[in-house]
ROKELO-177593 format. One record per residue (C-alpha): x, y, z. Coordinates in Angstrom, 2 decimals, always signed. Each point is the difference from the previous one (the first is absolute). Example, Ala and Ser with C-alpha at 12.3 -4.5 7.8 and 13.67 -1.06 7.14 Angstrom:
REM residues 2
+---------+---------+---------+
|    east |   north |      up |
+---------+---------+---------+
|  +12.30 |   -4.50 |   +7.80 |
|   +1.37 |   +3.44 |   -0.66 |
+---------+---------+---------+
***
This chain:
REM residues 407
+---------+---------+---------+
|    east |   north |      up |
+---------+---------+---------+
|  -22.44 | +105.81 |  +22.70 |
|   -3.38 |   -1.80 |   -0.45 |
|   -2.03 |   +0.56 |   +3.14 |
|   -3.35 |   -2.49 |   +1.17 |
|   -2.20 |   +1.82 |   -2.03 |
|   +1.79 |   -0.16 |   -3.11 |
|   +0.27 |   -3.81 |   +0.30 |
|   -3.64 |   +0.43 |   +0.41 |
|   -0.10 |   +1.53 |   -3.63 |
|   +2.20 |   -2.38 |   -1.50 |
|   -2.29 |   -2.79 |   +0.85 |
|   -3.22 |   +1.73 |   -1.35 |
|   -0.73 |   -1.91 |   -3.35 |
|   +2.14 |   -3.02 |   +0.56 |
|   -1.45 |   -3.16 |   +0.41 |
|   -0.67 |   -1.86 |   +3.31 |
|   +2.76 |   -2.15 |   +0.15 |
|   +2.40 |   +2.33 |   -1.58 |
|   -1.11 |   +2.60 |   +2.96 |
|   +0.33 |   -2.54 |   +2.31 |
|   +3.50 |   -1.34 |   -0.53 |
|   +1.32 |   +3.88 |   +0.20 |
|   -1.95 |   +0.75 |   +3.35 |
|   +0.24 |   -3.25 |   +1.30 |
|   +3.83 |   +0.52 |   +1.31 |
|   -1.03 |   +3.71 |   +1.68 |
|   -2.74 |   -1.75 |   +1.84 |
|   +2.10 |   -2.97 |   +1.58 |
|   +3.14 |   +2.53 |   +0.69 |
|   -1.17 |   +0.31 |   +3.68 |
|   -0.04 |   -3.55 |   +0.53 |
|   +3.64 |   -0.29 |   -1.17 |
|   +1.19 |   +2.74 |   +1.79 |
|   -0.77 |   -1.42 |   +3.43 |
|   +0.97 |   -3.52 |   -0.86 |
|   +2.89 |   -1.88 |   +0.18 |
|   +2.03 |   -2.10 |   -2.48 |
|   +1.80 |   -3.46 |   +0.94 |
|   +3.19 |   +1.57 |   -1.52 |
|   +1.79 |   +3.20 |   -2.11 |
|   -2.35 |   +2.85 |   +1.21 |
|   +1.52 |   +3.43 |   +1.01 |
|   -0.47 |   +1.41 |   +3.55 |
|   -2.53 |   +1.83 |   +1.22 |
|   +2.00 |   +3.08 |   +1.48 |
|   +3.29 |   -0.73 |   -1.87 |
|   +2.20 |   -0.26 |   +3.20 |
|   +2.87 |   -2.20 |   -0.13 |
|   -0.77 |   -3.26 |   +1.79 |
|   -3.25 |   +1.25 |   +1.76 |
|   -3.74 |   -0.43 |   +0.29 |
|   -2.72 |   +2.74 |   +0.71 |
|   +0.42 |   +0.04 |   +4.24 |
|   -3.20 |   -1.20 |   +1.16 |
|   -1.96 |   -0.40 |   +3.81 |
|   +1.13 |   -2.17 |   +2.43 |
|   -2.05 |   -2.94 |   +1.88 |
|   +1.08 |   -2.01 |   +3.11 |
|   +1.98 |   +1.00 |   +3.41 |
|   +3.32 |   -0.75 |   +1.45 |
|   +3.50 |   +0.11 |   -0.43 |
|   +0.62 |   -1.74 |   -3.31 |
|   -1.18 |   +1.74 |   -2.93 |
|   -0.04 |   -1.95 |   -3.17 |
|   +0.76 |   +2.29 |   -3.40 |
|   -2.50 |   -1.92 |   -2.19 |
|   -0.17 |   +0.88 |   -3.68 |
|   -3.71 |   -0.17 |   -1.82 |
|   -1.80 |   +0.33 |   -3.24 |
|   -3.35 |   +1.95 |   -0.64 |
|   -2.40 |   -2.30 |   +1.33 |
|   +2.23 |   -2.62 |   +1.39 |
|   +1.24 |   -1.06 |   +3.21 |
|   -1.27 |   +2.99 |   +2.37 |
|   -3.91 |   -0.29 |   -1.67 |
|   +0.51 |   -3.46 |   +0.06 |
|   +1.06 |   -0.12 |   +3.76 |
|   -2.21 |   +2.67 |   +1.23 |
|   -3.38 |   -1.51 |   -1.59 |
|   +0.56 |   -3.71 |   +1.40 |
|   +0.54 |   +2.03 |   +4.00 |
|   +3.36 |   -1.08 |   +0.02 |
|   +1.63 |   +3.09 |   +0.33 |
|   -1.86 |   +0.05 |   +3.81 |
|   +2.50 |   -0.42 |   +3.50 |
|   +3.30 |   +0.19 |   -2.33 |
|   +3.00 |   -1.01 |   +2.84 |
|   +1.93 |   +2.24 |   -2.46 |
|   -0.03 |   +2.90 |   -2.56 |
|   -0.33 |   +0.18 |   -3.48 |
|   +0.71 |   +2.76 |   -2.31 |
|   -1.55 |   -0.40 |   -3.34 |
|   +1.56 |   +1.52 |   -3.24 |
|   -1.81 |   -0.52 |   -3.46 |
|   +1.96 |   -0.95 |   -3.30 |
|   -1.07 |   -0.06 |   -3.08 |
|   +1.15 |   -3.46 |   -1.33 |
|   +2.03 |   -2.92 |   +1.51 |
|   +3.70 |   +1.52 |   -1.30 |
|   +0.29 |   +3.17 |   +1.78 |
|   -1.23 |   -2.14 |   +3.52 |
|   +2.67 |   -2.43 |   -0.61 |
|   +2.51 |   +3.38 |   -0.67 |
|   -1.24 |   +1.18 |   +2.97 |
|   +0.49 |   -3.51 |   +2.16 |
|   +3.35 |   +0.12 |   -1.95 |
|   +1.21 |   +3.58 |   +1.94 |
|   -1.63 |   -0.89 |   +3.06 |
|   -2.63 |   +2.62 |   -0.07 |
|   -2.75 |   -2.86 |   +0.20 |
|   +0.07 |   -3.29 |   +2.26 |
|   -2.58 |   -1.88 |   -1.93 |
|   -2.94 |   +0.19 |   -2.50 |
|   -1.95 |   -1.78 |   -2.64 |
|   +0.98 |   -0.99 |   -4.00 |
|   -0.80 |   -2.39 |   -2.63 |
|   +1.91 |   -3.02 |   -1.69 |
|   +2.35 |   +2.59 |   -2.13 |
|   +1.53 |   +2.62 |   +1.56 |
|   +2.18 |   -1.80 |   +2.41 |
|   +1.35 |   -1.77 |   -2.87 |
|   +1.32 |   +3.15 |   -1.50 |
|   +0.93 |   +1.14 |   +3.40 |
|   +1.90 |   -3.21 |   +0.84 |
|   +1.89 |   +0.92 |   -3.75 |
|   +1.19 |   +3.13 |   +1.31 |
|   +1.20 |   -1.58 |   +3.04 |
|   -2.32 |   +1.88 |   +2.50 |
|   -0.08 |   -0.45 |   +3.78 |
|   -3.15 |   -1.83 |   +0.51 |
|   -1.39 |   -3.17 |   +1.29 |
|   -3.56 |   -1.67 |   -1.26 |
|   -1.52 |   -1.20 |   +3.12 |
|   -3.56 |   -1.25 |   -0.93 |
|   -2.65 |   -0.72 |   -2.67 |
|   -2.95 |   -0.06 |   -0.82 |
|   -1.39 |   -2.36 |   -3.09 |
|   -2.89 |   +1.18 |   -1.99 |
|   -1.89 |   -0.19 |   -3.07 |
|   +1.67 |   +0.96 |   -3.21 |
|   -3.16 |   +0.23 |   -1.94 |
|   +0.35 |   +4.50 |   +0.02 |
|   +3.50 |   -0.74 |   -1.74 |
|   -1.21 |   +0.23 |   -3.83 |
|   +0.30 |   +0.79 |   -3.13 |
|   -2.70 |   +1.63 |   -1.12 |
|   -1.14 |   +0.71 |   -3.88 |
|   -3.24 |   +1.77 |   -1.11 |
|   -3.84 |   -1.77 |   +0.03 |
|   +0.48 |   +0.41 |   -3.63 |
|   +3.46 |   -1.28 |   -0.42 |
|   +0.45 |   -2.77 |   -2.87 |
|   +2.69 |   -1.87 |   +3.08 |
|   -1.05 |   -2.54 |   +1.74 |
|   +2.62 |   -1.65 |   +1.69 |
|   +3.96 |   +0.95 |   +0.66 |
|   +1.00 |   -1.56 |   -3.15 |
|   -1.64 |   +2.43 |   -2.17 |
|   +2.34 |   +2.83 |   +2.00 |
|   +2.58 |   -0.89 |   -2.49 |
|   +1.27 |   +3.23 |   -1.97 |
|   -2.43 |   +2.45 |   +2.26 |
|   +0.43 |   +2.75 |   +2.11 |
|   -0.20 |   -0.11 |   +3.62 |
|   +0.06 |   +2.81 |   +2.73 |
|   +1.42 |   -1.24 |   +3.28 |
|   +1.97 |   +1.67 |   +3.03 |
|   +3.49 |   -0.91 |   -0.64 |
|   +1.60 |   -1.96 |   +3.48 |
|   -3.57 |   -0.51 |   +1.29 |
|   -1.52 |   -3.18 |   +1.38 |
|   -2.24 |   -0.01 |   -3.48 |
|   +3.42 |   +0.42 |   -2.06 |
|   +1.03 |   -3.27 |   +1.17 |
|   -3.83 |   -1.13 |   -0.11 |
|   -0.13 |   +0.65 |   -3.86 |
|   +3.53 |   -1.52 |   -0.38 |
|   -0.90 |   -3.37 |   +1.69 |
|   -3.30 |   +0.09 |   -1.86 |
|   +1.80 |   +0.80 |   -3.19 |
|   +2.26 |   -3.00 |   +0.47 |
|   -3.01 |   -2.60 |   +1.05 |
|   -1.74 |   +0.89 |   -3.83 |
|   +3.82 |   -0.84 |   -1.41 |
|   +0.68 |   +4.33 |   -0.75 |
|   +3.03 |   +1.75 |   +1.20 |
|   -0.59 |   +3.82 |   +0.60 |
|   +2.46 |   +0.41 |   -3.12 |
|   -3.35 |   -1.77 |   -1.98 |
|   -1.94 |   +3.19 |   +1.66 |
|   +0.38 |   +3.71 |   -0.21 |
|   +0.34 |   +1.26 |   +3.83 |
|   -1.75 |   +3.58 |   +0.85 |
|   +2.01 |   +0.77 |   +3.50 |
|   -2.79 |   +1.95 |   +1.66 |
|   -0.79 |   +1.07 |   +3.72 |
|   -3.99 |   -0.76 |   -0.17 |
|   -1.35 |   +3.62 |   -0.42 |
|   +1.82 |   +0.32 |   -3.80 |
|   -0.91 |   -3.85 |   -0.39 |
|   -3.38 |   +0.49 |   +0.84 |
|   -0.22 |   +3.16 |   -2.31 |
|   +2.06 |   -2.10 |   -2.94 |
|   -2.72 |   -3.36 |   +0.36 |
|   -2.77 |   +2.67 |   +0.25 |
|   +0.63 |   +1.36 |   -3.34 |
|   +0.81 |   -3.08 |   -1.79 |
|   +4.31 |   +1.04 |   -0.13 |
|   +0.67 |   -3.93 |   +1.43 |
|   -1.30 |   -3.32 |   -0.41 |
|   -0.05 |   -1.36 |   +3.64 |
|   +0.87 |   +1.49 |   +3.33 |
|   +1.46 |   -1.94 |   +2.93 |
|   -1.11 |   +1.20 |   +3.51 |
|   -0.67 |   -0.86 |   +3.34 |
|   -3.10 |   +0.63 |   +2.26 |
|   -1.80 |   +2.25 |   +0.76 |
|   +0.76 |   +1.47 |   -3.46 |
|   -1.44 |   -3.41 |   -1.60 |
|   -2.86 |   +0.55 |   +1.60 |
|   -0.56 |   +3.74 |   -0.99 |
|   +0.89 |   -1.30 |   -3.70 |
|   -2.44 |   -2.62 |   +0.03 |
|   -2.63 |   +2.41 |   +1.31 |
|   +0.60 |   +3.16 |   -1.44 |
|   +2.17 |   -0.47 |   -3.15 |
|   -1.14 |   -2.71 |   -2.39 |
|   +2.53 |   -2.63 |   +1.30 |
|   -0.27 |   -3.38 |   +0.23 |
|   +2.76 |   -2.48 |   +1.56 |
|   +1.95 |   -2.20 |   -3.01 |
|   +1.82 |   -1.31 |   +3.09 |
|   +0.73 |   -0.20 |   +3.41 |
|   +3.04 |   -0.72 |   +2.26 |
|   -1.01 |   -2.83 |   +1.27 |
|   +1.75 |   -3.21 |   -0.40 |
|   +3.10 |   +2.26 |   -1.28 |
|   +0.82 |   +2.37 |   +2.92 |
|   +0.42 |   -0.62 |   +3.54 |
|   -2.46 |   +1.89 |   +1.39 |
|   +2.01 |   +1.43 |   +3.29 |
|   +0.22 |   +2.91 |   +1.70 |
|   +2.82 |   +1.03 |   +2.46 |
|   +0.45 |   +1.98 |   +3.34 |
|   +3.80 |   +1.19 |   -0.21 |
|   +1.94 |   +1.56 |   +2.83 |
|   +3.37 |   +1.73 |   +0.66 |
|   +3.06 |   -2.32 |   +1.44 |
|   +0.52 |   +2.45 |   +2.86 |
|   -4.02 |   -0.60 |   +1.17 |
|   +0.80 |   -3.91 |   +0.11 |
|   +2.90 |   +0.71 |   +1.99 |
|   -1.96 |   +1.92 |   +2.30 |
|   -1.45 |   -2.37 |   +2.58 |
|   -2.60 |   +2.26 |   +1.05 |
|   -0.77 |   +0.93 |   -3.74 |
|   +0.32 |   -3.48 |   -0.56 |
|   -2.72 |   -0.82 |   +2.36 |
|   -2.14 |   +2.82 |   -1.65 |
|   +0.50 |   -1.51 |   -3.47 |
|   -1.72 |   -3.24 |   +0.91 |
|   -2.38 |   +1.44 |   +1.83 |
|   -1.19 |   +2.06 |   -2.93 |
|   +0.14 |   -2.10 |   -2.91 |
|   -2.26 |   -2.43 |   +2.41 |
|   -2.23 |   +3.15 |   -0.42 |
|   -0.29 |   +0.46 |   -3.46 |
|   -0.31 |   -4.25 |   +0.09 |
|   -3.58 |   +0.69 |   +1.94 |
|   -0.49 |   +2.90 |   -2.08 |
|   +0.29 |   -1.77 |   -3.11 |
|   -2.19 |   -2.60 |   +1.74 |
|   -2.94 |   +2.59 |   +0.66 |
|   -0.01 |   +1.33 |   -3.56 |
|   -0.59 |   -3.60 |   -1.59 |
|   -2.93 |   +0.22 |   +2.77 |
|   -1.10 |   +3.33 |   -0.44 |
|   +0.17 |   +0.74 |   -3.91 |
|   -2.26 |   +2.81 |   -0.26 |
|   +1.39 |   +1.73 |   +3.03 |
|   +2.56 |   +0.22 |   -1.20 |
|   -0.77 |   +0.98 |   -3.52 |
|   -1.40 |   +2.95 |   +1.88 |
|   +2.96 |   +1.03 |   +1.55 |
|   +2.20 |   -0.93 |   -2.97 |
|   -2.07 |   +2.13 |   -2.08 |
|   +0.16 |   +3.07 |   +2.21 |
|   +3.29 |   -0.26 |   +0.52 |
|   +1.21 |   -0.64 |   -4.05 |
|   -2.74 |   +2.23 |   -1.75 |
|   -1.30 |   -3.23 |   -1.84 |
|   -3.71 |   -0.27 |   -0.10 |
|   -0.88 |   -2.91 |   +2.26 |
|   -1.58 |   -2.53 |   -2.85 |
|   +3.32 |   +0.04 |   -1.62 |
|   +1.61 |   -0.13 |   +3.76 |
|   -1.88 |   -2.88 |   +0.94 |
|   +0.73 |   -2.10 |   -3.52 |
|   +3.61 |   +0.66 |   +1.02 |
|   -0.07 |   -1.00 |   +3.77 |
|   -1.89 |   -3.57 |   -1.19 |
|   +2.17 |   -0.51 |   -2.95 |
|   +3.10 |   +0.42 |   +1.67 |
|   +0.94 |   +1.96 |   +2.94 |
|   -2.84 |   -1.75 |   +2.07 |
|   +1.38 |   -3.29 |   -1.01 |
|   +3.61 |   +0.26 |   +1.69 |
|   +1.35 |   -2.47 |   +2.65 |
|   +2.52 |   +0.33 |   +2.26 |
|   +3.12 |   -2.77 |   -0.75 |
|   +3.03 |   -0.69 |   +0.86 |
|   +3.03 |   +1.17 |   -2.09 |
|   +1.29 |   -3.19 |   -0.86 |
|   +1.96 |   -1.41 |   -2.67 |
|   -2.75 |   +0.00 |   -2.40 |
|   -0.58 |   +3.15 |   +0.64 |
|   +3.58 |   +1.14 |   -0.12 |
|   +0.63 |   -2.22 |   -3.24 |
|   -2.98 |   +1.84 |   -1.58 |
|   +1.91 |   +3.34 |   +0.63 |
|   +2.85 |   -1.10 |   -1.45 |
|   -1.47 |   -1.18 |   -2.72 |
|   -1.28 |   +3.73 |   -0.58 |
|   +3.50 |   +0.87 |   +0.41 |
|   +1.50 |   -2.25 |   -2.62 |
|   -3.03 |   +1.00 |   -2.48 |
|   +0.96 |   +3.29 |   +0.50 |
|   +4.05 |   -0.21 |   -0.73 |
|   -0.22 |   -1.96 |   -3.11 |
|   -1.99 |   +2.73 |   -1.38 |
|   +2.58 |   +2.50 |   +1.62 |
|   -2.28 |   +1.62 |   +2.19 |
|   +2.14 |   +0.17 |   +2.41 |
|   +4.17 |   -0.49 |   +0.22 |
|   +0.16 |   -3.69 |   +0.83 |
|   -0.93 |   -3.01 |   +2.19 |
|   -1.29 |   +0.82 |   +3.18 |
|   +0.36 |   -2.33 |   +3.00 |
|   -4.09 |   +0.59 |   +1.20 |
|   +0.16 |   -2.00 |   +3.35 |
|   +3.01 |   +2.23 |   +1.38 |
|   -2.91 |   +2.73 |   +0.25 |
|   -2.16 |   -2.25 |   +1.82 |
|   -0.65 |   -0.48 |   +3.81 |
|   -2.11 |   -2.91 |   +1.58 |
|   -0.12 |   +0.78 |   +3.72 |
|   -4.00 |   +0.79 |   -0.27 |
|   -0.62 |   -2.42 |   -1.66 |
|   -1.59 |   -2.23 |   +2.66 |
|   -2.41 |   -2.88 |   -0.84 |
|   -1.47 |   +2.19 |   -2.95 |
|   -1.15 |   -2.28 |   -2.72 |
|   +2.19 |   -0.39 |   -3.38 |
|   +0.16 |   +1.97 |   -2.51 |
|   -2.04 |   -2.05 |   -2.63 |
|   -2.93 |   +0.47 |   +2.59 |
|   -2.73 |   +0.57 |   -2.55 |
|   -1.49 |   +3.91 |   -0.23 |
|   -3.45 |   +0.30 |   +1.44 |
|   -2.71 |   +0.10 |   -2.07 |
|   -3.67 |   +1.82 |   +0.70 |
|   -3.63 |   -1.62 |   -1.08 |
|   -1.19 |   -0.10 |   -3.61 |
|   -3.30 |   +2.54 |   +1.55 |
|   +3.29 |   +2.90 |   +0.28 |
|   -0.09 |   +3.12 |   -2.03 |
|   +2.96 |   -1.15 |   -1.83 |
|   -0.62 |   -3.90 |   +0.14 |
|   +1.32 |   -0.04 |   +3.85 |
|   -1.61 |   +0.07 |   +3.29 |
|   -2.46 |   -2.36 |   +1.72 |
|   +2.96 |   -1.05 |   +2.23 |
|   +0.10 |   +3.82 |   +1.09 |
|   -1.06 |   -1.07 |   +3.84 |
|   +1.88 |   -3.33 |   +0.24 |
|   +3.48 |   +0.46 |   +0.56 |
|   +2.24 |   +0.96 |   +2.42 |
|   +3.64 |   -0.54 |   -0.58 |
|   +2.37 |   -2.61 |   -1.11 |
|   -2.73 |   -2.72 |   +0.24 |
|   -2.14 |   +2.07 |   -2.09 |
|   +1.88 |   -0.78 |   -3.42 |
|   -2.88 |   -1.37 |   -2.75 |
|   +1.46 |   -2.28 |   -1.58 |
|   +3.04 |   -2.10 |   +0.43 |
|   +3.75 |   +0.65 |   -0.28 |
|   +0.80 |   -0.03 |   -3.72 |
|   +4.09 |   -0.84 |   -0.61 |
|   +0.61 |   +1.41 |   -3.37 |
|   +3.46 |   +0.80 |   -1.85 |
|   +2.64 |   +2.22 |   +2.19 |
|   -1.26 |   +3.00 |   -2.52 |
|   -3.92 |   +0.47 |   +0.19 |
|   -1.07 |   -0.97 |   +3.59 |
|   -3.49 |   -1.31 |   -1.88 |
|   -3.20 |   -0.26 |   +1.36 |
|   -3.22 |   -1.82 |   -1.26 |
|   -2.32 |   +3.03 |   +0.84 |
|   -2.28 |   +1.22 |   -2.12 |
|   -0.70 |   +3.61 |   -0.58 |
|   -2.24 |   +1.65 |   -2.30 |
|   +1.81 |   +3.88 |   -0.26 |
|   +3.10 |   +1.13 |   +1.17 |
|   +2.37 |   +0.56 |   +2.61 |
|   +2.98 |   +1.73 |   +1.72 |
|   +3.99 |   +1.60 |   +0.92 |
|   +2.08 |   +0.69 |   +0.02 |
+---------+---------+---------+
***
């Protein structure tokens, strides 16, 4: 077995870039051990339907089972103070991706938590018991495909008859698809690497593939740390949501109930505070993940600092669908799935559409983003103007220099 030191030795007497593109994968491992894919990682303690148990927060009678990802909704909560005078109690549980939550929500073990765009498509295929009960729009610009500085491709065209690395049933699978499809390419005119991001990484690294097809903060890292550069983005070709999902029995519960909309008004303020507060929570984001906090920050003003609360509308509902229907034709998953049966608009409220445009940050920003950091507060703080686009990609007219999110 070849230990540190005799990777060490191996590299002696190669060149730079060939040195590089072996070590290169070792020295990003710890970032993708704490992270968290949008879709088709394992769990982190292998336990049927459950999460690492976390703390609790919050006093009272009703205690809300709320599933999380490293970095997510807890951080997230905690940083913006909104996790002070709880009328109720949460207990966190961490997952490593969006699936296993959703399994989790499924059994019952969990009353709500956070995912992307994908898994509760795949969830919805296998029938689960689950309802999508808000969203949150945001920038797609940390969906990419990225190739190396020194790749001959310049735009999704050229992908034709290459190899690309991608995590099979994850928001950037159906990224690369719909990208695939706008540059008139099937993935049948591509050679498809299904990897989780820590062999896709190592593959792209070492020159094995021709693209890869991620999702922030992993863009970011790339662009930073391993001689990426973005061929394309999601936007304009994915939808850009994110979803809260909950278990049937919560809804039912009318104390639960009330507990559900009192939280996801939370995380609403929340996500309001960290299009305010960028580098704060960079900070915490960074101490939480492992990521250094340059590559944090690129992240939080490329995407995950751009996110709006909307409502789950039809748009929004039609978008998912349209995921759904992607997703069966390739066979994916068994057949046509009926999205808005896994949908519940009670919290919806007065919450703009989901078209609302992303937020966008300054052009003075690390990453091309964030003069606006102190001039926003919540669902009047948008930047731009709603942006109606087709039922699939949610677009927005944003600009954004680097990359972006998850999911």
């Amino acid at each position: 077995m070849r230990t540190v030191s005799d990777r060490t030795r191996v590299t002696e007497g190669m060149q730079p870039r060939a040195r590089a593109a072996l070590l290169l994968p070792a020295l990003l491992l710890p970032l993708l051990l704490t992270l968290t894919a949008c879709g088709g990682a394992s769990r982190a303690n292998g336990s049927g339907s459950g999460g690492a148990r976390g703390g609790t927060d919050g006093k009272g009678s009703v205690t809300l089972d709320v599933g999380d990802q490293k970095g997510g909704s807890e951080a997230l909560l905690r940083a913006a103070g909104e996790l002070k005078d709880l009328p109720y109690r949460i207990q966190w549980s961490t997952f490593t991706s969006g699936p296993p939550l959703l399994e989790a929500v499924n059994a019952g073990a969990v009353d709500v938590g956070g995912v992307g765009n994908t898994p509760p498509v795949f969830a919805a295929a296998a029938n689960s018991k689950f309802k999508v009960i808000a969203a949150t729009h945001g920038s797609s610009a940390g969906e990419a495909v990225l190739v190396k500085k020194d790749s001959p491709l310049t735009r999704p065209a050229q992908l034709k008859g290459k190899s690309i690395a991608v995590a099979q049933g994850s928001s950037a699978h159906y990224q690369l698809v719909a990208s695939l499809k706008k540059a008139g390419l099937t993935p049948q005119d591509v050679t498809l690497n299904h990897l989780q991001p820590a062999d896709a990484l190592a593959a792209f690294s070492r020159g094995r593939v021709d693209a890869w097809a991620v999702w922030d903060p992993y863009t970011s890292q790339a662009l930073d740390r391993a001689d990426a550069r973005i061929l394309t983005t999601g936007e304009g070709v994915v939808n850009g949501l994110s979803f809260q999902v909950a278990a049937p029995a919560a809804l039912d519960d009318p104390q639960k109930s009330a507990a559900l909309k009192d939280y996801v008004e939370r995380l609403r303020r929340a996500q309001d505070w960290v299009h305010r507060h960028p580098d704060a929570w960079a900070e915490t984001w960074a101490a939480e993940t492992g990521l250094p906090r340059d590559v944090a920050l690129a992240a939080v003003e490329r995407t995950r600092g751009t996110a709006v609360t909307v409502a789950l509308d039809r748009p929004a509902v039609a978008s998912e669908q349209q995921i759904a229907d992607t997703f069966a034709a390739l066979r994916l998953i068994p057949g046509r799935v009926d999205f808005s049966s896994f949908v519940d608009t009670r919290f919806n409220g007065s919450l703009p559409p989901s078209s609302t445009a992303p937020r966008t940050y300054g052009p003075d920003s690390t990453s091309g983003a964030h003069s606006s950091r102190g001039a926003h507060s919540s669902r009047g703080s948008h930047s731009s103007h709603s942006s109606h686009s087709t039922p699939g990609a949610h677009s927005s007219h944003s600009s954004h220099s680097s990359q972006g999110k998850a999911g």
